[in-house]
C-alpha positions in Angstrom: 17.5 36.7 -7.0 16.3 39.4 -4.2 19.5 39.5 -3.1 21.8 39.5 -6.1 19.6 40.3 -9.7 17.9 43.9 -9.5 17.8 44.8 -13.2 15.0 47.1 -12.7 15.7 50.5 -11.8 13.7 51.9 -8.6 11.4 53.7 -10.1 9.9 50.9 -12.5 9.5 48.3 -9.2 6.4 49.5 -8.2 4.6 51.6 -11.3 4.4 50.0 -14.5 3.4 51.9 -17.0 0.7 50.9 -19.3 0.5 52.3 -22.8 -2.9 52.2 -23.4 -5.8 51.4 -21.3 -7.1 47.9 -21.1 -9.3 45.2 -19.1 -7.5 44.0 -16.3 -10.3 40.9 -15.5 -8.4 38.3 -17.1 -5.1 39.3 -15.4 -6.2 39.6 -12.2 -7.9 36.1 -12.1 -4.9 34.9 -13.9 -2.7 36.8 -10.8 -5.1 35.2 -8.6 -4.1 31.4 -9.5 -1.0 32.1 -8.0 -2.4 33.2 -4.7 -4.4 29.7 -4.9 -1.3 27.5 -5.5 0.8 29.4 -3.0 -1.5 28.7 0.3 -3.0 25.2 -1.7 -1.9 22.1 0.0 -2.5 22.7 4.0 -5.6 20.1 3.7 -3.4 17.1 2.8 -1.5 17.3 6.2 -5.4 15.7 7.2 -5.0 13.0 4.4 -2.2 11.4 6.8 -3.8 12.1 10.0 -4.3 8.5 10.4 -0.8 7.8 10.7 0.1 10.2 13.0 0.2 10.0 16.6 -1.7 12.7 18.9 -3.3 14.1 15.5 -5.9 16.6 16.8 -2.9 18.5 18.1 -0.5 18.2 15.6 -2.2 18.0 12.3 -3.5 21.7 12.5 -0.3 22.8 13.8 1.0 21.0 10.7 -1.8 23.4 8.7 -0.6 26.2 10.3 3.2 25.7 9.6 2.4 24.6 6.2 0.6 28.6 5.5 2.8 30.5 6.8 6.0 28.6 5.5 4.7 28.2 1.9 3.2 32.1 2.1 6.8 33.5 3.1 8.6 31.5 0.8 6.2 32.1 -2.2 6.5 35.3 -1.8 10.2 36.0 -1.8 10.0 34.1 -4.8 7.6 36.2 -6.4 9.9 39.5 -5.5 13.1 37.5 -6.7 11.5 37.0 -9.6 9.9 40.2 -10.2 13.2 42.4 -9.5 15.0 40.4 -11.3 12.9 40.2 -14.8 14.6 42.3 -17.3 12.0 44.0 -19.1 8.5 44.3 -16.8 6.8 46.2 -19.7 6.9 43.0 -22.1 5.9 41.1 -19.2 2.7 42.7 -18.5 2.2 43.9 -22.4 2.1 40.3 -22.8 4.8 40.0 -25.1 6.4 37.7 -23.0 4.2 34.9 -22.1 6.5 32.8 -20.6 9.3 35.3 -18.6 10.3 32.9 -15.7 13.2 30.9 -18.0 14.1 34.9 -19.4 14.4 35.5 -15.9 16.3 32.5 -14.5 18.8 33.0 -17.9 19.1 36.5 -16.8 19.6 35.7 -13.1 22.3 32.8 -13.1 24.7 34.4 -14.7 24.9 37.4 -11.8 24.7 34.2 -9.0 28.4 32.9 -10.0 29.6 29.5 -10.4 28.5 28.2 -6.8 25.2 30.1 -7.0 24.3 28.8 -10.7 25.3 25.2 -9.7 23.2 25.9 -6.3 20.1 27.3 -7.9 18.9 23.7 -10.1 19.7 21.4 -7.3 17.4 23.7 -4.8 14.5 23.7 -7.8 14.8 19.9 -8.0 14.7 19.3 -4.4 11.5 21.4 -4.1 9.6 19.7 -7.4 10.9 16.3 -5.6 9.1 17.5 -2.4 6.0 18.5 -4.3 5.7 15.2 -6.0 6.2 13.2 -2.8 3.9 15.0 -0.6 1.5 14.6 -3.8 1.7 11.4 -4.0 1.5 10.8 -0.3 -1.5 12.8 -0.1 -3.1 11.4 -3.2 -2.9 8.1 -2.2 -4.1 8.0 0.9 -7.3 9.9 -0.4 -8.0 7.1 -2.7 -7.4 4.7 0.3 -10.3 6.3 1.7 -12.9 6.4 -0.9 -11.7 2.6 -1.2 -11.9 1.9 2.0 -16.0 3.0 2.5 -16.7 1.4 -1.0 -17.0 4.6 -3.0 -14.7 3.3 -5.8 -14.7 1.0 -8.7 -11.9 -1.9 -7.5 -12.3 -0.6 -4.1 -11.2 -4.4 -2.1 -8.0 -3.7 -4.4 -7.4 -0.2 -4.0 -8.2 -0.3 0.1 -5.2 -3.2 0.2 -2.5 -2.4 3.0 0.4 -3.2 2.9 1.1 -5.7 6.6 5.4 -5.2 6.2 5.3 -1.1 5.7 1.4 -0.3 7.0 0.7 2.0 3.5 -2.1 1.8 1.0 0.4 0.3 -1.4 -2.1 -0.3 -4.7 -3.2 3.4 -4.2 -0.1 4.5 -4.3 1.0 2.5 -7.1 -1.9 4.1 -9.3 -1.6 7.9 -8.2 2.3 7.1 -9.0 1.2 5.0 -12.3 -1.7 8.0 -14.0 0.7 10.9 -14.2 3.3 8.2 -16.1 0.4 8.0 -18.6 -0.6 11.4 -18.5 3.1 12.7 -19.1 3.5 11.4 -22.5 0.3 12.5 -23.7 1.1 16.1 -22.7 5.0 16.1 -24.2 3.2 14.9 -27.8 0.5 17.4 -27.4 1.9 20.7 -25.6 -1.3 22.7 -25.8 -3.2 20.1 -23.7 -0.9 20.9 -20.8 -3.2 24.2 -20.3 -6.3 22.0 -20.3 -5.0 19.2 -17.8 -4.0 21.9 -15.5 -7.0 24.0 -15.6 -9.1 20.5 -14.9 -7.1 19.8 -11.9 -7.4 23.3 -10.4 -11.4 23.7 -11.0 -11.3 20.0 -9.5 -9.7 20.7 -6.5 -11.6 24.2 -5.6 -15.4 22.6 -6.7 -14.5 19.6 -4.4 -13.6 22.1 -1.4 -17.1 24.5 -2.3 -18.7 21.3 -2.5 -18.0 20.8 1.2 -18.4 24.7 2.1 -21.7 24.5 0.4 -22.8 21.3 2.5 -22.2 22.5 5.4 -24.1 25.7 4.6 -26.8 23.8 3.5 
């Protein structure tokens, strides 16, 4: 979409115009979510650190790697996206709370055959990624409240698997709760909002939680 959809004209990518003042609190923390997301998952590269040979070298190259390629990448997106949405001023006015699929419509048709064909497989391959390195990461931090007792069903939860050497009951629940959870959220859209919101305050108290013990 960088490359090929620019329906903005040049003077409109970098002023929008607002037509009448307003409080820009809930936008900017709104903004700032994606800021969160896009350098978010550098710590689970020390969830597998166990499994991995020479890790005080590589896992914080790993870190590293993981910033700077998810930065760069998130932020092409984000400029894709932005020159190609076809109205900005709806966009910010609100009155488009949900541009990305107006965008994506907008987009594939300019990306031809091979590009329009191209463009899902790409999105699936990185949600596949996602879920995997989720998983991967999830389960092995149950594994490790299991393993030092912290947990209800910890014996079970800490099993390891002797044939593949992986926390196999761990992964089998972080795979199992988001089968459960998905349901829930297709019958009840406007939960979706709340399950999300819980996971991101989740993840950011649990990493103050350590900032403020080491403070402490």
């Amino acid at each position: 979409m960088c490359v090929f959809t620019h329906t903005q004209p040049k003077s409109s990518r970098l002023v929008i115009r607002i037509a009448r003042p307003r409080s820009y609190a809930a936008t900017f923390l709104a903004a700032a979510l994606s800021g969160l997301f896009l350098f978010y998952g550098f710590e689970a590269c020390g969830d597998v650190a166990e499994e991995v040979a020479d890790p005080t070298r590589r896992i914080p190259r790993a870190m590293i790697l993981t910033i700077l390629v998810g930065g760069v990448s998130g932020l092409l997106s984000f400029a894709g996206y932005v020159l190609a949405a076809p109205d900005l001023q709806a966009i910010v006015a609100g009155t488009d709370a949900d541009p990305i699929p107006t965008i994506l419509v907008n987009s594939l048709g300019t990306l031809g055959t091979v590009g329009a064909k191209a463009f899902p497989v790409i999105t699936v391959t990185a949600f596949i990624s996602c879920v995997l390195s989720l998983q991967a990461a999830g389960s092995r931090l149950l594994y490790a409240f299991a393993r030092d007792r912290m947990l209800p069903g910890s014996r079970w939860l800490s099993h390891v698997s002797d044939k593949h050497s992986v926390p196999t009951n761990a992964l089998a629940v972080v795979c199992v709760v988001p089968i459960l959870i998905a349901p829930f959220v297709f019958w009840r859209p406007d939960t979706l909002a709340r399950v999300t919101a819980f996971a991101v305050l989740g993840i950011y108290v649990a990493f103050q939680a350590v900032v403020l013990a080491v403070l402490r």
